[in-house]
N, C-alpha and C positions, 0 to 999 in steps of 0.2 A: 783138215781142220777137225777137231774135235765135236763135238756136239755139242749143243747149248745147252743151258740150262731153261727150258718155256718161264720156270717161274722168276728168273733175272730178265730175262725178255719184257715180262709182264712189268714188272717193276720197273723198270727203264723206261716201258711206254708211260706207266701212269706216273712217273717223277714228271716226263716230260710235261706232259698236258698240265699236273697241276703247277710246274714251275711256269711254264707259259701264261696259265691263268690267275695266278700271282703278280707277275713280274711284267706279261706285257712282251716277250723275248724266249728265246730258247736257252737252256743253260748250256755252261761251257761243258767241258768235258771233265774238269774240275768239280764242276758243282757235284755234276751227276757222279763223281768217284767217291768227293766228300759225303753225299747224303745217302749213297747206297756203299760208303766202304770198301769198296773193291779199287782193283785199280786203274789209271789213266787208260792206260793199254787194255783191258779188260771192256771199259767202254769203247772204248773206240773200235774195238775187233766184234762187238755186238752191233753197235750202231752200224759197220759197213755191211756187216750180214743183214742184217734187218733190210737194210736201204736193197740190197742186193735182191734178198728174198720179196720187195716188195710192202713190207711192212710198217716200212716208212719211209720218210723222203730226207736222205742226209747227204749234206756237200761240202764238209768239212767244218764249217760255222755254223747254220743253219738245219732246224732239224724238226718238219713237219711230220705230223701223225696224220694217222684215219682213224676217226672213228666207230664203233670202238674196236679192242684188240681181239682179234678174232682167232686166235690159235691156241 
């Protein structure tokens, strides 16, 4: 797999928190492509690295952070 990008990382952590702290929920994978531009697949191959590397907690729907982003 390629390498990431830390500062899409970063961005994808803080979409999530403040869509969370907006909405009450985690956004889809939609939201997070619409508001960061990239694509479905581009989140979603972040978020499983992320979940993997421990950076967050993702189960396909659901998609818990920690505070804050430490990388």
């Amino acid at each position: 797999m390629r390498s990431q990008s830390l500062e899409l990382k970063k961005e994808i952590y803080d979409t999530v928190n403040d869509w969370k702290r907006s909405y009450g929920y985690s956004p889809s994978l939609n939201d997070l492509a619409k508001k960061l531009n990239v694509s479905r697949t581009t989140v979603y191959r972040y978020l499983t690295r992320m979940n993997e590397d421990g950076e967050l907690y993702y189960n396909g729907s659901s998609i818990e952070t920690k505070e804050p982003f430490d990388n």
